[in-house]
BATIFI-158769 format. One record per residue (C-alpha): residue number from 1; y, x, z. Coordinates in nm, 2 decimals, decimal comma, m for minus. Layout:
(NUM (Y X Z))
...
This chain:
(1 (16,75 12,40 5,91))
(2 (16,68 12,17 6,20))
(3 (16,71 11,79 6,16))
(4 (17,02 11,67 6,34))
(5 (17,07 11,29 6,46))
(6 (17,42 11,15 6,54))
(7 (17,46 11,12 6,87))
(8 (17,62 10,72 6,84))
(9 (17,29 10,66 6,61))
(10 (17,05 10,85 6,84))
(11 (17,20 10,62 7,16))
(12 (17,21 10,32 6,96))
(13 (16,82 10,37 6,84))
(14 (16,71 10,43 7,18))
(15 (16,82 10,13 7,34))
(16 (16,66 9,94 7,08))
(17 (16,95 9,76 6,91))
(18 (17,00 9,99 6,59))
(19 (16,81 10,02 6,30))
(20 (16,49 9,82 6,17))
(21 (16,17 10,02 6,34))
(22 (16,03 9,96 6,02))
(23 (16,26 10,16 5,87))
(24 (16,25 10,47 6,12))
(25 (15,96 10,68 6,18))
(26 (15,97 10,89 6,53))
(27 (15,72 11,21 6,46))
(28 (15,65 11,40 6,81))
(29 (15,48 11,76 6,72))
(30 (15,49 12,12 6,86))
(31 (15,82 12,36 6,83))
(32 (15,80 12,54 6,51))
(33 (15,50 12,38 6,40))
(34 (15,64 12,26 6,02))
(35 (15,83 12,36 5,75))
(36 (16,12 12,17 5,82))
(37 (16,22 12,11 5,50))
(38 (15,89 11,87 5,42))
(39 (16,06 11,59 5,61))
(40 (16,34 11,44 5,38))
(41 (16,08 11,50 5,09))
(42 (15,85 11,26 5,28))
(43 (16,13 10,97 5,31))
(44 (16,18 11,05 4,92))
(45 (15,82 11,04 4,85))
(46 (15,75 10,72 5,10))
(47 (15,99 10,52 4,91))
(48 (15,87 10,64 4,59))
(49 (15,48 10,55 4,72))
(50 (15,56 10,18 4,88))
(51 (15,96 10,11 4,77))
(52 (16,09 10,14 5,13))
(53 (16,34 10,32 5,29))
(54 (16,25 10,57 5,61))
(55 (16,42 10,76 5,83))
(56 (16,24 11,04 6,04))
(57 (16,34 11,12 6,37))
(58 (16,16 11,43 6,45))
(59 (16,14 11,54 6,82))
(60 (15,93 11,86 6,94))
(61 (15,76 11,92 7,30))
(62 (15,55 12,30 7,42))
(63 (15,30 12,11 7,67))
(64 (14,99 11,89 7,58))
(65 (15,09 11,72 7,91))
(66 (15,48 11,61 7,88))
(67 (15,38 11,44 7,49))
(68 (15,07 11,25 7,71))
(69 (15,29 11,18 7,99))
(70 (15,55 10,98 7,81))
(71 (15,29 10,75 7,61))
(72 (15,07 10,74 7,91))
(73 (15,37 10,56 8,10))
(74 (15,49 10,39 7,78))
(75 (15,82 10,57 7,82))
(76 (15,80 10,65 7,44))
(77 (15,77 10,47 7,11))
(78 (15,66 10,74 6,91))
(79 (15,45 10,65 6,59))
(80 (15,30 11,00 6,53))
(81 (15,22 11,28 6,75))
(82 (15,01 11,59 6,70))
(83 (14,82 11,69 7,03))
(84 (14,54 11,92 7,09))
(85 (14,14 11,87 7,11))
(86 (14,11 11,82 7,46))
(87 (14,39 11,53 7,46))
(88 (14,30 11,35 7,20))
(89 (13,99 11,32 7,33))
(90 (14,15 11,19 7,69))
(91 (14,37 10,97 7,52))
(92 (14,08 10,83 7,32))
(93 (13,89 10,76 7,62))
(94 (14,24 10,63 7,79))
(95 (14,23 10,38 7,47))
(96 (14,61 10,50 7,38))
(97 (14,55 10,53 6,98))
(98 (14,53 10,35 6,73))
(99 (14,26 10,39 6,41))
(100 (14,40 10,52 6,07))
(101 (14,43 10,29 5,84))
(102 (14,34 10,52 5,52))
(103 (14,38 10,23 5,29))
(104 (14,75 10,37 5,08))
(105 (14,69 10,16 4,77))
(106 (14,80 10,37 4,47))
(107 (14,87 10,64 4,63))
(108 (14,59 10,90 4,66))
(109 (14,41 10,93 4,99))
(110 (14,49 11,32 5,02))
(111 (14,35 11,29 5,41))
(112 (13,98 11,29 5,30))
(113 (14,02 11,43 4,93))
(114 (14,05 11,76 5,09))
(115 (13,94 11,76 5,50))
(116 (13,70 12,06 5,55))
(117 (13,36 11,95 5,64))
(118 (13,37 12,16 5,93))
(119 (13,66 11,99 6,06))
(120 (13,52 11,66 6,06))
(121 (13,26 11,77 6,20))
(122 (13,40 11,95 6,44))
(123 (13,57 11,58 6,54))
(124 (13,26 11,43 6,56))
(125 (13,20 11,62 6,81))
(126 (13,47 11,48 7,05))
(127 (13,39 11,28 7,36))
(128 (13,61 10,97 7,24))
(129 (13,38 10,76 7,51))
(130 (13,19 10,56 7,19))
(131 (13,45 10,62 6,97))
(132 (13,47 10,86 6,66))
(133 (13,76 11,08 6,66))
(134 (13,78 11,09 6,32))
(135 (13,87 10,75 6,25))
(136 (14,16 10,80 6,50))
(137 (14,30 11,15 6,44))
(138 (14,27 11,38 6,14))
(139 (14,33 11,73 6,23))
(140 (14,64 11,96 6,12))
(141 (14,58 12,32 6,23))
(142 (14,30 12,53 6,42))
(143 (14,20 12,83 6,54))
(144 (14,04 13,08 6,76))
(145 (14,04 13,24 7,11))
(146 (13,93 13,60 7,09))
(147 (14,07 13,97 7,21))
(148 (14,36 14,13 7,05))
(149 (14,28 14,49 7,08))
(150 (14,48 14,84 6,97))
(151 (14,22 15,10 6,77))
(152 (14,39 15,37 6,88))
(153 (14,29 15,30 7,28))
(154 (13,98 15,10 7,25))
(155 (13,67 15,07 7,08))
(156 (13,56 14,80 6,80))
(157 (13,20 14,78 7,02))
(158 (13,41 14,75 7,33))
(159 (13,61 14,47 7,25))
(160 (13,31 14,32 7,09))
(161 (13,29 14,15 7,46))
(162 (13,46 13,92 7,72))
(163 (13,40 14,20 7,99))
(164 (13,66 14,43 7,85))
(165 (13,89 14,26 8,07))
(166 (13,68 14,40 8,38))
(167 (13,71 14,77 8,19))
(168 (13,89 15,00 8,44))
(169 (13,94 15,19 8,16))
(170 (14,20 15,01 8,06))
(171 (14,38 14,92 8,39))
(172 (14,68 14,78 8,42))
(173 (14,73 14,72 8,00))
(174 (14,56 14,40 7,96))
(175 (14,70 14,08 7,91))
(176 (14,57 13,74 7,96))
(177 (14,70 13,41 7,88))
(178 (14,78 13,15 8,14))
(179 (14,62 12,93 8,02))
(180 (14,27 12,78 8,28))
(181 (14,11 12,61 7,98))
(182 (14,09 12,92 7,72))
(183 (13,99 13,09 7,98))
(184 (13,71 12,88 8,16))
(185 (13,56 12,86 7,85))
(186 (13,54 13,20 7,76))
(187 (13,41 13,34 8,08))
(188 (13,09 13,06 8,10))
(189 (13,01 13,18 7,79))
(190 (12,96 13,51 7,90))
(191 (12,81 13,43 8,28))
(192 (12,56 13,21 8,07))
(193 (12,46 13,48 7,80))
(194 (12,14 13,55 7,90))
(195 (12,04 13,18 7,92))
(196 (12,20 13,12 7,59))
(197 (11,96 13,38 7,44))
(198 (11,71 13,29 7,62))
(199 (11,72 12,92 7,49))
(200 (11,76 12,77 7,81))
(201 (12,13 12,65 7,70))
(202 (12,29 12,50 7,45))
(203 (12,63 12,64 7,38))
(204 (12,79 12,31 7,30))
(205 (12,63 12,16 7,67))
(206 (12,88 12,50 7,83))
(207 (13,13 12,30 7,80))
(208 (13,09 12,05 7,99))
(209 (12,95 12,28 8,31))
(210 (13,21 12,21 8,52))
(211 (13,00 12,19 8,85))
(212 (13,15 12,37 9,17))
(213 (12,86 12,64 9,15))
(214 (12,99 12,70 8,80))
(215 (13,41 12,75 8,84))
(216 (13,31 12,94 9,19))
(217 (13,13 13,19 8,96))
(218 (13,39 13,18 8,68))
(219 (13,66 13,25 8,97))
(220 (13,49 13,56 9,11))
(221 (13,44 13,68 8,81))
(222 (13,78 13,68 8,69))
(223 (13,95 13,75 9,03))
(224 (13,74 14,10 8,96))
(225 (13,93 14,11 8,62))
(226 (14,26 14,00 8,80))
(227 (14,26 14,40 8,96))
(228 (14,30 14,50 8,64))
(229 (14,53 14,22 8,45))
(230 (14,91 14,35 8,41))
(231 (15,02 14,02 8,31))
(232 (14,93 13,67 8,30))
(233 (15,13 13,50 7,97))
(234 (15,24 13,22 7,76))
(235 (15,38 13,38 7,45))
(236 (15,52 13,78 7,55))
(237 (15,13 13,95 7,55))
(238 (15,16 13,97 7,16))
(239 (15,51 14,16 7,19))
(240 (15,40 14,40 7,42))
(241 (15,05 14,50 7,20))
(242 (15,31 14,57 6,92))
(243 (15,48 14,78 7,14))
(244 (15,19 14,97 7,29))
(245 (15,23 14,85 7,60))
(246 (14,95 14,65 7,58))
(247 (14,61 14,73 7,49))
(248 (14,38 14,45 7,55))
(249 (14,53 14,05 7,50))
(250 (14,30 13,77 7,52))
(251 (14,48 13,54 7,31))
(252 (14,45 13,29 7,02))
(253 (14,42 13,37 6,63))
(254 (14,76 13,25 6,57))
(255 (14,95 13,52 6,81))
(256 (14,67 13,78 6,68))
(257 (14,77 13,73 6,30))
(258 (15,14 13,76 6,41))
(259 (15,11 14,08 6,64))
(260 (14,84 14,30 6,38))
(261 (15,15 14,21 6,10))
(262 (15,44 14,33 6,33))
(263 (15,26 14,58 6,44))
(264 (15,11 14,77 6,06))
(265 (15,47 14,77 5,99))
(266 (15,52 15,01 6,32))
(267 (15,21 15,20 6,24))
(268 (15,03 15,06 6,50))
(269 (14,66 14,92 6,48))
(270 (14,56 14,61 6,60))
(271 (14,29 14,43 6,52))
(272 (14,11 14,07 6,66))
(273 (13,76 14,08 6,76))
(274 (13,49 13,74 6,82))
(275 (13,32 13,86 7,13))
(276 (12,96 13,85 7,10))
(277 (12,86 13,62 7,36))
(278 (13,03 13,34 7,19))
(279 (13,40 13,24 7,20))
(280 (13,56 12,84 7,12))
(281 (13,78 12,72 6,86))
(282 (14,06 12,45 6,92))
(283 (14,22 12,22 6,68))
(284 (14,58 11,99 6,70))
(285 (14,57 11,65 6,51))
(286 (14,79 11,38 6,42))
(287 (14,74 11,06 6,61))
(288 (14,91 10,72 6,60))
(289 (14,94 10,61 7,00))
(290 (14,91 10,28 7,09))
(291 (15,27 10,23 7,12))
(292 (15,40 10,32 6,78))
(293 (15,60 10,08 6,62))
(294 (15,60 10,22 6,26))
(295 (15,20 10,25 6,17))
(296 (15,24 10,24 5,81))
(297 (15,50 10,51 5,76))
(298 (15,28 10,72 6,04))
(299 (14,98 10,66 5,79))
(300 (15,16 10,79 5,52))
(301 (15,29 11,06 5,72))
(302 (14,90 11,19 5,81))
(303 (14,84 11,14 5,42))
(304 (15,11 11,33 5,33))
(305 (15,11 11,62 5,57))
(306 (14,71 11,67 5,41))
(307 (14,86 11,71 5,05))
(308 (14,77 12,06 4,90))
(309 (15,07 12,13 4,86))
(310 (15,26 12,05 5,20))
(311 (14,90 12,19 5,34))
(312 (15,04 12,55 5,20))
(313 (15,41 12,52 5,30))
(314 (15,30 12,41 5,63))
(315 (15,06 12,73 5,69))
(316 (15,29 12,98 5,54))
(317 (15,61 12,85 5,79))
(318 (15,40 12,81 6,10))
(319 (15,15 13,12 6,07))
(320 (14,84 12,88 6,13))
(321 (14,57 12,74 5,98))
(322 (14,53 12,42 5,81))
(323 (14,20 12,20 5,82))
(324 (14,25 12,09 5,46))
(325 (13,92 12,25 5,24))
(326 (14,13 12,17 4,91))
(327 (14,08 12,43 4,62))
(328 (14,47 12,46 4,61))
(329 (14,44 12,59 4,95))
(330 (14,16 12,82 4,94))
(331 (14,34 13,00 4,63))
(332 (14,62 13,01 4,82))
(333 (14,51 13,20 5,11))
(334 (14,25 13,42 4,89))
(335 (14,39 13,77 4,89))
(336 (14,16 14,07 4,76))
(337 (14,29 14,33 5,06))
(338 (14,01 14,18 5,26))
(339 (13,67 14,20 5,26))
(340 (13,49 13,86 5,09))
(341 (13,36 13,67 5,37))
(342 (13,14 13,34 5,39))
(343 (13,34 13,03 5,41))
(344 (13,08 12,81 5,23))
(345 (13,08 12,60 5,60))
(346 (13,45 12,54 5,54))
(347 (13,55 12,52 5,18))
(348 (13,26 12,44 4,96))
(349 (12,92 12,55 4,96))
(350 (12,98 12,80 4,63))
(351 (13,23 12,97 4,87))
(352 (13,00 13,22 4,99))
(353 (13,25 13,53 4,94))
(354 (13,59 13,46 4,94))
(355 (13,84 13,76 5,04))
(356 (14,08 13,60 5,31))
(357 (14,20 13,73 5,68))
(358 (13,91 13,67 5,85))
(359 (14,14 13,67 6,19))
(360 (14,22 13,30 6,01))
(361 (13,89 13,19 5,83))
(362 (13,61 13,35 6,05))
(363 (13,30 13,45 5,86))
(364 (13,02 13,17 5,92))
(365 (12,82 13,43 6,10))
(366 (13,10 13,43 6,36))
(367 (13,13 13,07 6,37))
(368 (12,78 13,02 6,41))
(369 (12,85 13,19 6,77))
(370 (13,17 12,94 6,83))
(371 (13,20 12,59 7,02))
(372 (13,46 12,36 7,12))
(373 (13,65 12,25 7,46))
(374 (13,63 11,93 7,59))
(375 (13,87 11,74 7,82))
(376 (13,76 11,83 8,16))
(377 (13,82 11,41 8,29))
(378 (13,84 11,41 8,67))
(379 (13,74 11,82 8,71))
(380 (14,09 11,90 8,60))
(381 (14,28 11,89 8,90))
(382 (13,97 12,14 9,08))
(383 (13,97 12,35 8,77))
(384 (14,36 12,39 8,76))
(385 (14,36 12,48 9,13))
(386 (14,08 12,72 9,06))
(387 (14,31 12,91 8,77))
(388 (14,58 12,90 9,08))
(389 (14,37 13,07 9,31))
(390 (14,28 13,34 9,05))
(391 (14,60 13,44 9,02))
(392 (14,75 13,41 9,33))
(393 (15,11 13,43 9,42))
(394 (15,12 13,79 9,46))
(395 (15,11 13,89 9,11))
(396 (15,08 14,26 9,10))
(397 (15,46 14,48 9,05))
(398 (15,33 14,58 8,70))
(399 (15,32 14,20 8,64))
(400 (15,70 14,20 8,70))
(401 (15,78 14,55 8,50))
(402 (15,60 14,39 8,19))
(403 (15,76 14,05 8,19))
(404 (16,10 14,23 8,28))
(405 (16,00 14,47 7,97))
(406 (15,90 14,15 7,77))
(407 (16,22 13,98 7,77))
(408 (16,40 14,31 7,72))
(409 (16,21 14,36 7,44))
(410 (16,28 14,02 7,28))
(411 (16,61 14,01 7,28))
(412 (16,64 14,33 7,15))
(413 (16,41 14,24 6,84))
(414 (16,56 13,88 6,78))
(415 (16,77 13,92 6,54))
(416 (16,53 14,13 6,37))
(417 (16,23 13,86 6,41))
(418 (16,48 13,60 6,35))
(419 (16,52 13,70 6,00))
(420 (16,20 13,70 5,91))
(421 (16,15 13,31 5,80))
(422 (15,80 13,34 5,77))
(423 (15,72 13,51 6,07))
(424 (15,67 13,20 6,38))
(425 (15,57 13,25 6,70))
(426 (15,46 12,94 6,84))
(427 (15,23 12,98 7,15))
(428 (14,98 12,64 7,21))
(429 (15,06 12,60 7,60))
(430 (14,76 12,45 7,72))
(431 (14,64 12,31 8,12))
């Protein structure tokens, strides 16, 4: 059920003359990105925890950007908000957060009790400009970018890499999202595969080729892949592989788990491949900006959204991921129709065969190939402009059959999809 606020108290709060701030805690995260019902247990279990009263005023946004843009400008008060890698790292650098403050007295520090190694490390590895994004941001979800593929029209070893999107064999049936930093990253990978074997490169160092000789080579390359593209997306690509439609969808984990579910209950086979040249993982992670007016509550919010159990109701309403390494959570997700794989880098280092979805928890041989975006700092304008020029304003007529099939195709399913509680479809819009 979605958390309603009175319009008289809503007005009254936001010019400042209601309530205590202490007493209010404004969380700013990504639609459908919670179990909804966790938020009056937190103002139960903060009052239990410190003997104060809170009140959560939960908002939602779809685009990294808007969230920055209003605490960039100061617009918004908001103690807690959940952006992606990239951001956080800009709005580390921009100085807009504040550090965690892990100290919650009695009550147990849940944050890094149960944070995967490989998560923090993973943090570490942010460009927060001299500062650790760990002692800023803990993270809340992550995942992977990779191709959705159908088994019944393509190959496991042709979807093992990123040039199955320059395949005429599959012409006109593959979908990409819109989205210039997924696929920047990507396509490097693959231009710079020989140099990567070869030692010259580091993959981590990819990321942050951003030279013109570098997006001129990215944006041939994928205009060649544009001749074949049938649609350039944001969340419909998954629909249309579960319809057939679609055979080839370079997407993220999360829309991959959702699509291969919908579509083994149509008989359809779709399965998520790691391409062999290398691929990136992303994360989201609760900060406190530099405006919040409520720290402690947004403290206890971070340590409460990292409690095993939360961890689990979170994952199981959203469809993605958590970063928490807890036992509780491992069990949880362990489920013997798949293959043990080797999550010792994640969990614990006795975890060297645990039977999950590896479209979630990618073996360690996988992630041994895998390396993070970076905020692209004053390139992002050129590379945005780049990802414009790539696909053009003439977007090809089967662009236009497949959107006008999309939305056809979701309203016809929503009431269907609708009733399944467990089955979201958040999409992580990214610039």
């Amino acid at each position: 059920m979605k958390r309603i606020i009175l319009p008289l108290a809503a007005a009254l709060l936001l010019c400042g003359c209601a309530e205590d701030r202490s007493q209010v805690l404004k969380v700013y995260n990504w639609s459908d990105y919670i179990d909804e019902e966790v938020i009056p247990e937190f103002e139960a279990w903060y009052e239990e925890q410190t003997g104060e009263k809170v009140k959560v005023i939960y908002q939602t946004f779809d685009i990294n950007e808007t969230m920055l843009s209003k605490i960039e400008k100061g617009h918004e008060d908001y103690d807690v908000v959940c952006p992606s890698d990239y951001i956080i790292e800009r709005m580390l650098r921009s100085d807009l957060l504040l550090p965690l403050d892990r100290n919650f007295g009695s009550t147990p520090n849940y944050i890094d009790e149960n944070l995967s190694p490989y998560i923090r490390s993973c943090f570490d590895k942010m460009d927060g400009n001299g500062k650790n994004a760990n002692d800023y941001s803990v993270g809340y979800m992550w995942g992977t970018t990779g191709i959705l593929y159908n088994a019944k029209y393509v190959t496991d070893e042709e979807a093992s890499t990123w040039d199955i999107i320059r395949n005429p064999k599959f012409a006109d049936k593959i979908f990409i999202k819109d989205s210039a930093r997924d696929v920047y990253s990507q396509i490097i990978l693959k231009l710079k595969e020989k140099d990567i074997a070869e030692g010259k490169v580091d993959i981590d160092q990819l990321m942050n080729y951003t030279s013109d000789e570098d997006i001129a080579a990215v944006e041939q390359y994928m205009k060649q892949a544009k001749e074949l593209v049938a649609g350039w997306e944001a969340d419909f690509g998954k629909d249309q592989m579960v319809q057939e439609l679609g055979w080839v969808n370079l997407t993220w984990s999360g829309d991959g788990v959702w699509a291969i579910d919908e579509a083994a209950e149509q008989g359809v086979d779709l399965r998520y491949s790691l391409p062999k040249e290398g691929f990136t993982v992303w994360f989201d992670g609760w900060v406190i900006p530099k405006f919040a007016q409520n720290v402690k509550a947004a403290s206890y919010w971070i340590n409460f959204m990292s409690r095993p159990d939360i961890v689990i109701r979170n994952v199981e309403a959203t469809g993605y991921v958590s970063v928490s390494g807890a036992p509780e959570v491992r069990e949880a997700f362990t489920d013997e129709e798949f293959e043990p794989v080797d999550l010792s880098y994640f969990f614990s280092p006795a975890d060297t065969a645990v039977c999950a979805n590896p479209v979630l928890y990618p073996d360690k041989a996988d992630i041994n190939r895998s390396t993070q975006e970076h905020d692209w700092g004053e390139n992002t304008e050129k590379l945005i402009t780049m990802w414009s020029r790539v696909k053009g304003d003439n977007a090809n007529v089967f662009t236009y059959v497949f959107i006008f099939a999309a939305l056809a195709a979701v309203s016809i399913a929503a009431i269907v999809v609708n009733a399944r509680k467990n089955r979201r479809r958040r999409s992580r819009r990214r610039r």
